[in-house]
C-alpha positions in Angstrom: 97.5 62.9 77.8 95.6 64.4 75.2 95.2 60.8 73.4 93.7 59.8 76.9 91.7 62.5 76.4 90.5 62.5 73.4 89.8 58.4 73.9 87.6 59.5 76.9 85.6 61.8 75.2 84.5 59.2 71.9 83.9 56.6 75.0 81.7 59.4 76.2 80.2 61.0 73.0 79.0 57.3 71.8 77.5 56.4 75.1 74.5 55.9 73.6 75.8 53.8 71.0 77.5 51.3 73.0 74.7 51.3 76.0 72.1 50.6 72.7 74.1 47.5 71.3 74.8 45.8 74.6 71.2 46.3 75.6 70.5 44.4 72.3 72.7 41.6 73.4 71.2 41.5 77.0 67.6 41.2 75.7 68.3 39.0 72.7 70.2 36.7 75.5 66.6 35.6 76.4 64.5 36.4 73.8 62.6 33.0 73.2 62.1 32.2 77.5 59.4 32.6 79.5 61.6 34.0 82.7 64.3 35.8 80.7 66.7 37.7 82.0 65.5 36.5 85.6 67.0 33.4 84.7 70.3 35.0 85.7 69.3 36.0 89.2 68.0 32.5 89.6 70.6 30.3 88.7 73.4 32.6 90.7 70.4 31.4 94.1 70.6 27.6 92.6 74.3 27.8 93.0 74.2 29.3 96.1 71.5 26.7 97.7 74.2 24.1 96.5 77.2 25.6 97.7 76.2 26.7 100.7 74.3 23.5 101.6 77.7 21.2 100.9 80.4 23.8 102.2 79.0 24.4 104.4 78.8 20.5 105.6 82.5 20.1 104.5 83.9 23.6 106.6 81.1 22.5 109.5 79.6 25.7 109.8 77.3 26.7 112.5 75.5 29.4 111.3 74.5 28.6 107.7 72.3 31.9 107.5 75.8 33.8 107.9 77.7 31.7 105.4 74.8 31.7 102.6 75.0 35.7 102.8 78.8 35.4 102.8 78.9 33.0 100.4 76.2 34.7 97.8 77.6 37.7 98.0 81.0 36.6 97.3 79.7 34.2 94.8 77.9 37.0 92.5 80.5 39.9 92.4 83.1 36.8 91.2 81.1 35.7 88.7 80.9 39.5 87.2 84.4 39.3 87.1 85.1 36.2 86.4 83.0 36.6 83.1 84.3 40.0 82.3 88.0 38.3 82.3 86.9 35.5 80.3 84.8 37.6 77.9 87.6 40.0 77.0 90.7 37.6 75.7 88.9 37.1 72.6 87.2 40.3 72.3 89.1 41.6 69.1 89.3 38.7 67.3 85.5 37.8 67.7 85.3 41.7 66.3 87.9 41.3 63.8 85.3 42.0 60.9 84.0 44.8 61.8 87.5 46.6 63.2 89.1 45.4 59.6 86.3 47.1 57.6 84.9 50.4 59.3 86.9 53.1 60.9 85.4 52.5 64.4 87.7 52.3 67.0 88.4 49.2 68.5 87.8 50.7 72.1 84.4 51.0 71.3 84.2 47.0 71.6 85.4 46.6 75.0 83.3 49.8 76.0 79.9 47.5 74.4 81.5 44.5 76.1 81.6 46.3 79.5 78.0 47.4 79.4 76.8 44.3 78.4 78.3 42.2 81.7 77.4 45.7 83.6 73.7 45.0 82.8 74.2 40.9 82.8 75.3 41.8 86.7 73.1 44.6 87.7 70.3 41.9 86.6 71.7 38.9 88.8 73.1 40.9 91.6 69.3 42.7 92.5 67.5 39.4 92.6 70.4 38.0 94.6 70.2 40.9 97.0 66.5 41.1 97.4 66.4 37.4 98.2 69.5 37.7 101.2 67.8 40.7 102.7 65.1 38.5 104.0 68.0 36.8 105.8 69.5 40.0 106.8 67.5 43.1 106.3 70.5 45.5 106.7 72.4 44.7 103.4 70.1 46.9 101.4 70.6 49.7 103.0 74.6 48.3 103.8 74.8 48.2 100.2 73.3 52.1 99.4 75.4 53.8 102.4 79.0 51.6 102.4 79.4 49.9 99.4 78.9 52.1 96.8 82.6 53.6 96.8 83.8 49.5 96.3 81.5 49.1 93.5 82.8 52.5 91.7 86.4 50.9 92.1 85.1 47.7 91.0 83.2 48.9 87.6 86.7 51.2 86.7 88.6 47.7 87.5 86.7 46.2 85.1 87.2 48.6 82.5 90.9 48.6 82.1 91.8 45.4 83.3 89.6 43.6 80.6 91.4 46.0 77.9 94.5 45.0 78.7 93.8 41.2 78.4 91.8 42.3 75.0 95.5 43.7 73.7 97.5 40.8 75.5 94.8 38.2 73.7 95.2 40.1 70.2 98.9 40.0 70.3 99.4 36.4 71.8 96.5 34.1 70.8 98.4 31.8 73.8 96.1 34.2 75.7 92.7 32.7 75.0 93.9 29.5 76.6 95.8 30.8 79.8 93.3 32.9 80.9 90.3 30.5 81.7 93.3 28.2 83.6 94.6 30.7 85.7 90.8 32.5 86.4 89.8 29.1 87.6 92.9 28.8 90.2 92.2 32.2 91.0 88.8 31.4 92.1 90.2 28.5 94.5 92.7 30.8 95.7 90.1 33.7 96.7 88.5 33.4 100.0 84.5 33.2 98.1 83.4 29.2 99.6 85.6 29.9 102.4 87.1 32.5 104.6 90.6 34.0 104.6 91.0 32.6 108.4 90.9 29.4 106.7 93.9 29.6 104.9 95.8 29.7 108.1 99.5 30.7 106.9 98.7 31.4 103.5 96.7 34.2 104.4 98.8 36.7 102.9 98.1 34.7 99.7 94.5 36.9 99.5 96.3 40.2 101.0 97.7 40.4 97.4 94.9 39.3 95.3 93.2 41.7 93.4 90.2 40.2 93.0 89.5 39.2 96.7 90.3 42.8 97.4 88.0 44.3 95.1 85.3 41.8 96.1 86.1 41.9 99.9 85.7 45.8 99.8 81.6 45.1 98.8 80.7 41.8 100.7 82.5 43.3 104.0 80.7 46.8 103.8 77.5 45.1 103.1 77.8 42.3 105.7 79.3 44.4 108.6 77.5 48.0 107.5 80.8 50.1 108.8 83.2 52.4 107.0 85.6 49.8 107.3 87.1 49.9 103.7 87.9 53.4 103.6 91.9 52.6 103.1 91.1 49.5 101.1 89.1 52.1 98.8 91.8 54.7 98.4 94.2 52.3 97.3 92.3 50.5 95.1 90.8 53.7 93.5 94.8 55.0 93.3 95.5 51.4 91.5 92.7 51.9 89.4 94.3 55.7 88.2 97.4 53.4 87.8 96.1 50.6 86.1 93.7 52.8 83.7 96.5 55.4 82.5 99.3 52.5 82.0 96.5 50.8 79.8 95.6 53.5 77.6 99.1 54.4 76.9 99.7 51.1 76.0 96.7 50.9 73.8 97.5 54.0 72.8 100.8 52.3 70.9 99.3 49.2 69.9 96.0 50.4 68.4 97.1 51.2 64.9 98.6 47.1 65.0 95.4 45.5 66.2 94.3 44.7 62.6 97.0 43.2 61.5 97.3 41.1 65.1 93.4 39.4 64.6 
């Protein structure tokens, strides 16, 4: 515990370190458009104009005002985790420089890393949600009152969940290639273009899916404007404590190794 600690506290005392680097990133991202960084907002709308408009043909929906809101929502909060997955198998090794030759721990990477797809979806997500509240007004204020706990949960998922992919990608290169495969059949299996209804017997299938959990807890809230995820929240925040404290102590063991791994 006092190694968790102790890693908590650097994470905390360079705060200003990381947010500065990843900031760097965000704005050097669009440095030479005209739009910048509201290209990211935009083309998360573009895909959900398209989407919505042929799934909502295929599934025959009726109310396609519902389903674009469902869908967008859905659609945005995957994609922040979709690229915080992908992003973080390679992590180390695209870092393997400077973690070879400075005495800065490695953590501090995945801390930068974490900031940067924080900002990349803070960015996205606000344009998104200012364009669906001319739909439905309520999600703003959905969003501020019930869906603030789910985001916590969500931003602490993607914290620890990313490290540990960063320590399996460093030890088994096998890693970089799995995890776009089984991210992309993830995103199939998570109710995002469709609705868990839909499944029909493989409903459980999203029951235990992490990711449809995390995401359901923030599109529900916002969609329905209830309390509703109270439970939903107190598990997940539990499997976050979990999921964070098994991580550390396993990066904990490895960290010392990680040079010679990249």
């Amino acid at each position: 515990m006092n190694y968790i600690i102790k890693l908590l506290l650097f994470i905390y005392q360079t705060r200003k370190s990381w947010w500065y680097t990843s900031t760097c990133r965000t704005k050097a991202r669009f440095i030479r458009t005209f739009l910048g960084s509201f290209w990211l907002g935009l083309s998360n709308l573009l895909s959900i104009a398209v989407l919505a408009g042929v799934y909502g043909t295929v599934f025959k929906v009726t109310n396609f005002k519902d389903y674009s809101i469902y869908l967008g929502l859905g659609l945005v909060v995957w994609n922040y985790i979709s690229s915080s997955v992908l992003g973080s198998a390679a992590l180390f090794e695209n870092n393997s420089m400077n973690i070879k030759n400075s005495n800065i721990n490695p953590i501090f990477y995945v801390v930068e890393e974490w900031a940067f797809q924080l900002q990349t979806f803070a960015q996205s997500f606000s344009l998104v949600l200012l364009v669906l509240s001319f739909i439905k007004v309520s999600l703003i204020s959905n969003f501020i009152i019930y869906a603030l706990p789910g985001l916590l949960n969500l931003l602490i998922f993607l914290f620890w969940f990313p490290l540990l992919v960063c320590i399996a990608g460093a030890r088994f290169q096998d890693i970089y290639q799995l995890v776009p495969i089984i991210m992309q059949l993830l995103f199939l299996l998570t109710p995002i273009l469709y609705k868990k209804e839909n499944l029909s017997s493989l409903a459980w299938v999203a029951d235990y899916n992490i990711f449809y959990i995390l995401l359901s807890t923030i599109r529900d809230s916002m969609l329905f404007g209830e309390g509703i995820m109270l439970k939903k929240n107190i598990f997940v925040l539990f499997f976050n404590f979990i999921g964070l404290l098994w991580t550390l102590i396993i990066y904990k063991k490895i960290r010392k190794k990680i040079p010679f791994y990249i």
